[in-house]
C-alpha positions in Angstrom: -3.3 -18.9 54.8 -1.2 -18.2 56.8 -0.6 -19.1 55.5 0.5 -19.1 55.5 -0.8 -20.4 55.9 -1.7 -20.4 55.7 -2.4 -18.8 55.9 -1.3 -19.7 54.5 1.7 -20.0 57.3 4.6 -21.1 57.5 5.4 -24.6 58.7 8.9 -24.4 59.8 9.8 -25.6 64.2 8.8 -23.3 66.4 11.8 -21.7 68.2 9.8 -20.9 71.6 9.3 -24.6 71.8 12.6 -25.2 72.0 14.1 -22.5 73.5 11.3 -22.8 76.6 12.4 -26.1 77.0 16.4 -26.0 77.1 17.9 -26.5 80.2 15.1 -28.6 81.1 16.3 -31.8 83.1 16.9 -34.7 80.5 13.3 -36.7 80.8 13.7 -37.7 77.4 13.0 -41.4 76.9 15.4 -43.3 74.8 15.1 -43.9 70.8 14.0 -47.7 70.6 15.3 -49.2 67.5 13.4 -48.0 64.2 11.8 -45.6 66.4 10.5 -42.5 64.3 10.6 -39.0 65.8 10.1 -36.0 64.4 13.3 -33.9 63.7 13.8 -30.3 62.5 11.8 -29.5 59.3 13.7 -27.7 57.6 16.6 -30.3 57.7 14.8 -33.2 57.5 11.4 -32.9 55.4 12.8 -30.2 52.6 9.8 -32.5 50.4 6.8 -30.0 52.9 8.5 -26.8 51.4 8.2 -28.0 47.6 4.9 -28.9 48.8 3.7 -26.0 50.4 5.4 -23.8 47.1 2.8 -26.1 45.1 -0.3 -25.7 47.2 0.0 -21.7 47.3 0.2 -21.8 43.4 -3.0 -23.8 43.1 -5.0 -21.3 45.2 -3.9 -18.8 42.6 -4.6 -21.1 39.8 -8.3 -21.7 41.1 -9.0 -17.9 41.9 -7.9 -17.2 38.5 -9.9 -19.6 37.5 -12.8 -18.8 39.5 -12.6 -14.8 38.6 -12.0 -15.1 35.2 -15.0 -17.2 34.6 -13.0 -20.3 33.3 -14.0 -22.3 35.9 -17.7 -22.2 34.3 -16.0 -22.9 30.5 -16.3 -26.5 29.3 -13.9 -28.8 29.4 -11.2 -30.9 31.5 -9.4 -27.9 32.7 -11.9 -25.6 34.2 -13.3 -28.7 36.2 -9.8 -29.7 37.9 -8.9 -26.2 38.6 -12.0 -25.4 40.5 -11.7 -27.4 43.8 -7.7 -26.9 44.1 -8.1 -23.6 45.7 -10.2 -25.0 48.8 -8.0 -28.3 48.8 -4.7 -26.6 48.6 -5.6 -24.9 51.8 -6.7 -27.8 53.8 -3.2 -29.0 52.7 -1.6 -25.7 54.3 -3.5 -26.3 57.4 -2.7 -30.0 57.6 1.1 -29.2 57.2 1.0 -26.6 60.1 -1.1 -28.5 62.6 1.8 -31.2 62.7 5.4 -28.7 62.0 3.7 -25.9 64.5 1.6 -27.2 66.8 2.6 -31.0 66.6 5.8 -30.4 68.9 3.7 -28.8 71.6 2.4 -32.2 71.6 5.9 -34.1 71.7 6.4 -31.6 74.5 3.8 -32.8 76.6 4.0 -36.1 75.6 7.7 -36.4 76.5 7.0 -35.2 80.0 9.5 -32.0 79.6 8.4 -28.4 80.7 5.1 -26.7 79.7 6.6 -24.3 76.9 5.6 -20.5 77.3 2.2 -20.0 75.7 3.2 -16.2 75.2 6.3 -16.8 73.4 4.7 -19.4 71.4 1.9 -16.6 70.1 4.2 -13.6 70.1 6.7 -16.0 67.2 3.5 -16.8 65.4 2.1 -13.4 65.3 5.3 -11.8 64.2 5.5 -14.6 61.1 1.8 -13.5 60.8 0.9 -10.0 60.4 3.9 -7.8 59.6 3.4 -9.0 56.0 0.1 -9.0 56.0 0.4 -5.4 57.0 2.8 -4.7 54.2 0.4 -6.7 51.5 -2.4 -5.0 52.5 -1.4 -1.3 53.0 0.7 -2.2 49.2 -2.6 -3.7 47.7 -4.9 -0.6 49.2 -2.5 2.1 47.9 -0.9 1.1 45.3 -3.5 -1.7 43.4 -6.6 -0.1 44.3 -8.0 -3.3 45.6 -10.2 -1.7 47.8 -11.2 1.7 50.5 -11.2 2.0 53.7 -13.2 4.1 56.3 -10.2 5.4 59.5 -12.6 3.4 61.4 -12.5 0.0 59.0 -8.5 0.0 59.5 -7.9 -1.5 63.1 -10.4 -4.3 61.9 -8.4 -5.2 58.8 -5.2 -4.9 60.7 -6.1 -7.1 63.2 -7.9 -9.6 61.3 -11.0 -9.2 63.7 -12.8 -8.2 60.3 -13.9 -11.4 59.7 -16.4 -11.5 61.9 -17.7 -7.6 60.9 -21.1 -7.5 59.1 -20.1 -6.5 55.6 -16.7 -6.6 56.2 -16.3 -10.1 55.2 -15.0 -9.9 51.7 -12.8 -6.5 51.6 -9.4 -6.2 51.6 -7.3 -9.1 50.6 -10.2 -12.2 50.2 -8.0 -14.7 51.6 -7.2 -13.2 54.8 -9.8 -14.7 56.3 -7.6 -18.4 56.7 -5.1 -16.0 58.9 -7.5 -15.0 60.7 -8.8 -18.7 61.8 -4.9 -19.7 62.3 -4.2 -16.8 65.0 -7.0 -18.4 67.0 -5.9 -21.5 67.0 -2.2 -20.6 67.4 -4.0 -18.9 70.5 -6.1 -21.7 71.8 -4.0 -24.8 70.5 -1.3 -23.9 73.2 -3.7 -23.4 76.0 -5.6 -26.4 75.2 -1.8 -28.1 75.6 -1.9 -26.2 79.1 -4.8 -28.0 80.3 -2.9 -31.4 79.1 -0.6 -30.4 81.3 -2.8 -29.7 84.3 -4.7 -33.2 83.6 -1.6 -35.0 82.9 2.0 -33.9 83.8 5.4 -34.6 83.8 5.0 -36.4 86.8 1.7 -39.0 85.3 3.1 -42.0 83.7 3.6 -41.5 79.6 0.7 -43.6 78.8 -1.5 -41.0 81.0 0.0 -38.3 79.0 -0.5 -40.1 75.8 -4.6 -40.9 76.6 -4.9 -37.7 77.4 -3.8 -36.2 73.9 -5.5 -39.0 72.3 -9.3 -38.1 73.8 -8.2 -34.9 72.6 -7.6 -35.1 69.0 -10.4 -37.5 68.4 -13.0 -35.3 70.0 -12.1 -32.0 68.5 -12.4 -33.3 64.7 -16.1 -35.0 66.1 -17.3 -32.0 67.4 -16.1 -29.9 64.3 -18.0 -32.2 62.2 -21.3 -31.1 64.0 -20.7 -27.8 64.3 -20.3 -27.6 60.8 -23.4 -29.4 59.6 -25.6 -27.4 62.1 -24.4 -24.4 61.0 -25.3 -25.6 57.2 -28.2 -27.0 58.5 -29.3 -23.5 60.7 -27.6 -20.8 58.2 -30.1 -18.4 57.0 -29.7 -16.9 53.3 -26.6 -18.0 52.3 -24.6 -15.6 52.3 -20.8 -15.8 51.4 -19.2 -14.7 54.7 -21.6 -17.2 56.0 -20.4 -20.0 53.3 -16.6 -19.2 54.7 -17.8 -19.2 58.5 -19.5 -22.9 57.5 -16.3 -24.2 56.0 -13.8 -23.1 59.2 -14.4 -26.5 61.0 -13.1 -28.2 57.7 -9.9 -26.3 57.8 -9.4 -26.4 61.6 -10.1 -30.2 61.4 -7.3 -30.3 59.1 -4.9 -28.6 61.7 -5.9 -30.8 63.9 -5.4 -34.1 62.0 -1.9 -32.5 61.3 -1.6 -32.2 65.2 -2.7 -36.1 65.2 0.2 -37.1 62.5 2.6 -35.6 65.0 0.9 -37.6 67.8 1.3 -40.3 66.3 5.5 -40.2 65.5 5.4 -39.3 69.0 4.1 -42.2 70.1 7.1 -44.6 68.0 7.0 -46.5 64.9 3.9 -46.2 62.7 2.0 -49.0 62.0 3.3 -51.0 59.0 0.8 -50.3 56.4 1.6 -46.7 57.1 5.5 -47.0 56.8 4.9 -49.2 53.9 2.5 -46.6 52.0 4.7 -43.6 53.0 7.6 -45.5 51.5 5.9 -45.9 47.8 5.3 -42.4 46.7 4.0 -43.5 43.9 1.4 -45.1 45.2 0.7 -42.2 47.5 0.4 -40.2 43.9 -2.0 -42.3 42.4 -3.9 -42.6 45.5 -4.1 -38.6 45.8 -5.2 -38.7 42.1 -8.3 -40.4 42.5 -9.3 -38.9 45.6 -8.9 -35.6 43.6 -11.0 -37.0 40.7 -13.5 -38.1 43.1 -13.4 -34.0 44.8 -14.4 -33.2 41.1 -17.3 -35.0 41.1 -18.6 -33.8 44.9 -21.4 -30.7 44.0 -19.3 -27.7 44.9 -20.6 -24.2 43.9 -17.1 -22.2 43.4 -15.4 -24.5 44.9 -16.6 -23.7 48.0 -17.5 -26.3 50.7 -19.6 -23.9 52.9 -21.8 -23.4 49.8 -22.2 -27.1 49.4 -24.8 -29.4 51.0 -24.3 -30.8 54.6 -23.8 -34.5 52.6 -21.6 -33.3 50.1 -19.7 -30.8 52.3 -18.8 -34.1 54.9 -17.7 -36.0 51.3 -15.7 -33.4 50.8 -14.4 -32.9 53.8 -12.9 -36.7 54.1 -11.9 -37.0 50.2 -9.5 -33.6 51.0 -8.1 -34.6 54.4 -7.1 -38.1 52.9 -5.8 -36.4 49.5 -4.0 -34.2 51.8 -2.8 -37.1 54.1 -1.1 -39.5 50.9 1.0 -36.7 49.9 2.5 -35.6 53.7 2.7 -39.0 54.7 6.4 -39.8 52.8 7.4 -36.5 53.4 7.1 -37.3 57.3 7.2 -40.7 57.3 10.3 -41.9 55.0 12.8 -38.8 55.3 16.0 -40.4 53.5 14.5 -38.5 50.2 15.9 -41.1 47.8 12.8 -41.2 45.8 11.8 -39.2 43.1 9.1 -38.0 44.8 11.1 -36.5 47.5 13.8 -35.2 44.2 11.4 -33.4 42.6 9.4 -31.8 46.0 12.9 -31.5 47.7 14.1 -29.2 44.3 15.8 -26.2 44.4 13.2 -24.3 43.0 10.3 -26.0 44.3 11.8 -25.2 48.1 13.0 -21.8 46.9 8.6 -21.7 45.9 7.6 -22.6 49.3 9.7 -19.9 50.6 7.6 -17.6 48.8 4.0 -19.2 49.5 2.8 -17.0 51.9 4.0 -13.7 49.7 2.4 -15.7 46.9 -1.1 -16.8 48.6 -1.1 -13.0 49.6 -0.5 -11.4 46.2 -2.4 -13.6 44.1 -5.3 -11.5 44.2 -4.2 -8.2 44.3 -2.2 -9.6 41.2 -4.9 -10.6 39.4 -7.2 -7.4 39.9 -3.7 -6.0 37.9 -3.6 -8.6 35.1 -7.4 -8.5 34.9 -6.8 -4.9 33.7 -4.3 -5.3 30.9 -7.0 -8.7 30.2 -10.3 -8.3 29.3 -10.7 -12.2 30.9 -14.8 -12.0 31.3 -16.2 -14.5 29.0 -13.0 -14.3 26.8 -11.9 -17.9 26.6 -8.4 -17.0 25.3 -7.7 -14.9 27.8 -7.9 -17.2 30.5 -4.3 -18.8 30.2 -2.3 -15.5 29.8 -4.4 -13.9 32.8 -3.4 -17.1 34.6 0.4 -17.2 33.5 0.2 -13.4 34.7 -1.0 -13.6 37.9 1.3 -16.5 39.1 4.2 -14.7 37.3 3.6 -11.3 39.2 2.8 -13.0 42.5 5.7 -15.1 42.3 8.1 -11.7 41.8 6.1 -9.0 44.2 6.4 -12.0 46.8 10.2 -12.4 46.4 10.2 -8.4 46.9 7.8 -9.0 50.1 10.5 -12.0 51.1 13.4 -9.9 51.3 11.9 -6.2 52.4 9.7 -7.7 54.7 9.9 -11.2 55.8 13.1 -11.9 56.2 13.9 -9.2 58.6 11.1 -10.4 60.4 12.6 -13.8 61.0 15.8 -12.3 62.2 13.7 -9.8 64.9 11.6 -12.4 66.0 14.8 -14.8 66.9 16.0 -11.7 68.4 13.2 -11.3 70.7 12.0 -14.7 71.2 15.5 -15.1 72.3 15.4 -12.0 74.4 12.1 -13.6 76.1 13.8 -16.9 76.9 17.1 -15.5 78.8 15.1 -13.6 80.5 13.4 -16.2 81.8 16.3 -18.3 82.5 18.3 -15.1 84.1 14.9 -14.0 86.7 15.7 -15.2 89.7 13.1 -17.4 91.7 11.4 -15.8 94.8 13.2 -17.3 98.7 16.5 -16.2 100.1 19.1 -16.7 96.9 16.7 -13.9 95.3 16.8 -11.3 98.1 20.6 -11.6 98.7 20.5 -11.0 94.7 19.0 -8.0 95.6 
């Protein structure tokens, strides 16, 4: 995921955003009282990052789980560990539809300049793959996780695998959610183009705001077929195919994300929304029996794209909602007086979500290690130190990956994005002032 993620990715503001936008004439409308906007994540919703630290620790939990045959053991445990891997992702997705994308929207909505579609990717590709590289080429060498033809490499580098017969499954299993981010981090901005083209800065902000609307309501409709006729079409049932099936689930998910943002563009939410987001404990309860009801939904592995097309829709609705209740206060009420935003909004728990993408990455490379030292197959005490393992290794090779590889990342993409933008400002424009230039 990209994440990070994922991917699980992660959901921090995207600097070409706002650095392809400054300078822009002021078009901005003014903040009507109680008015909510969306302000810089990292500063204002710290409760997403302990979020985001929990969700990449529950796809570990359930691919322990899943790999270590507990999730077929009796008992409480095996059965609400199962569907948290799948869950957690839509989660990640949901997160980085409305923190990534979601100010393209504002953007557009605000009637301010079309952001740079290439500086938009090239940050988002930069957060992407250099760590993926580093995971990979780490996990191949070092952990033995798999072996790769010369010609197999430029498909697993460039996440293109995924759609390789046979190819589906190698290297690290859970690249395959960065590879359906980078293609909508690719075709999210230019679908905001076309908004642009259809309605721009100079249509009225209720043109603007139809627009996006017809938008976001069709995509998640047309998802939901695509989906069930490739359930209903799919021929022998093979994983890769399972995965394929389950992409419009996790793309919906971006895109309702992309729909929250919409939304807090548009001004105050409507009052049962504030007043849900403003009881997290409600929100808790209310995720807690749409997760018991996940739990009873027929779901081989935990995998929607195994599941029927009936129970694969359930599914599908119960995780978006679960996923909504616990953004929505985040989001919604950001004064983090609560102890729902205390705990989340925890040192450790945002120090966790920091690491989630190292974490989502390692997990399984981590537990092909533990499984070594474990003899986990059918051992029902070996479960719980194989699991305790693998979130314990992930948690420290992905602080290593944090400060070798990710964070030096960061700092060169600010560089070049940065580099990109005063470019841009510093070209002159073609007519006489540019020839006398000259």
């Amino acid at each position: 995921m990209g994440e990070a993620s994922t991917g699980a990715p992660e959901p921090t503001p995207t600097p070409a955003v706002a650095e392809a936008t400054a300078g822009a004439p002021a078009t901005r409308p003014p903040t009507a009282p109680g008015r909510v906007l969306p302000g810089p994540p990292a500063q204002s919703m710290p409760a997403l990052a302990g979020l985001r630290g929990l969700a990449a620790l529950a796809v570990a939990a359930s691919h322990v789980a899943a790999l270590t045959t507990l999730s077929s053991q009796p008992g409480w445990l095996a059965v609400w560990l199962t569907p948290t891997g799948l869950t957690a992702v839509v989660i990640f997705f949901l997160m980085s539809g409305f923190l990534i994308l979601g100010p393209l929207l504002r953007t557009h909505q605000e009637g301010r300049p079309r952001p740079s579609i290439a500086r938009f990717v090239a940050q988002r590709a930069l957060r992407v793959y250099p760590t993926y590289w580093f995971i990979l080429v780490v996990a191949v060498v070092a952990f033995e996780v798999d072996r790769f033809d010369a010609g197999d490499w430029p498909w697993m580098l460039s996440l293109t695998y995924v759609v390789r017969d046979g190819m589906f499954s190698r290297g690290l299993f859970v690249a395959w959610t960065l590879a359906v981010e980078m293609v909508f981090y690719v075709v999210g901005p230019i679908v905001v183009a076309a908004m642009y083209l259809v309605a721009g800065p100079s249509r009225s902000v209720a043109a603007r705001r139809r627009v996006q609307g017809v938008v976001l309501c069709g995509i998640p409709l047309l998802l939901l077929v695509v989906g069930v006729g490739s359930r209903l079409a799919r021929n022998g049932g093979s994983f890769a195919a399972a995965v394929a099936a389950a992409t419009p689930l996790v793309v919906t998910a971006l895109v309702v994300g992309c729909a929250c943002a919409y939304g807090l563009n548009r001004g105050r939410p409507p009052a049962v929304i504030v007043d849900l987001a403003t009881r997290p404990w409600l929100c808790v309860a209310l995720a807690l029996g749409l997760y018991w009801l996940i739990t009873l939904v027929d779901l081989p592995l935990g995998l929607v794209g195994v599941a029927p097309a009936k129970e694969a829709v359930w599914y599908t609705v119960l995780s978006i909602a679960l996923s909504l209740v616990l953004v929505l206060p985040a989001v919604v009420d950001r004064k983090g007086t609560t102890a729902y935003h205390r705990f989340l909004g925890s040192v450790p728990l945002r120090w966790m979500g920091e690491l989630s993408y190292g974490v989502y990455l390692w997990h399984m490379p981590a537990l092909g290690l533990i499984a070594r030292r474990f003899t986990v197959q059918g051992e029902t005490g070996a479960h719980i130190p194989a699991l305790v393992g693998t979130l314990a290794l992930s948690i420290v090779l992905a602080a290593l990956s944090y400060v070798l590889v990710e964070q030096p990342v960061r700092r060169l993409s600010r560089r070049l994005v940065g580099s990109m933008t005063a470019v841009a400002r510093t070209t002159p424009s073609p007519g006489p002032a540019a020839t006398a230039a000259r």
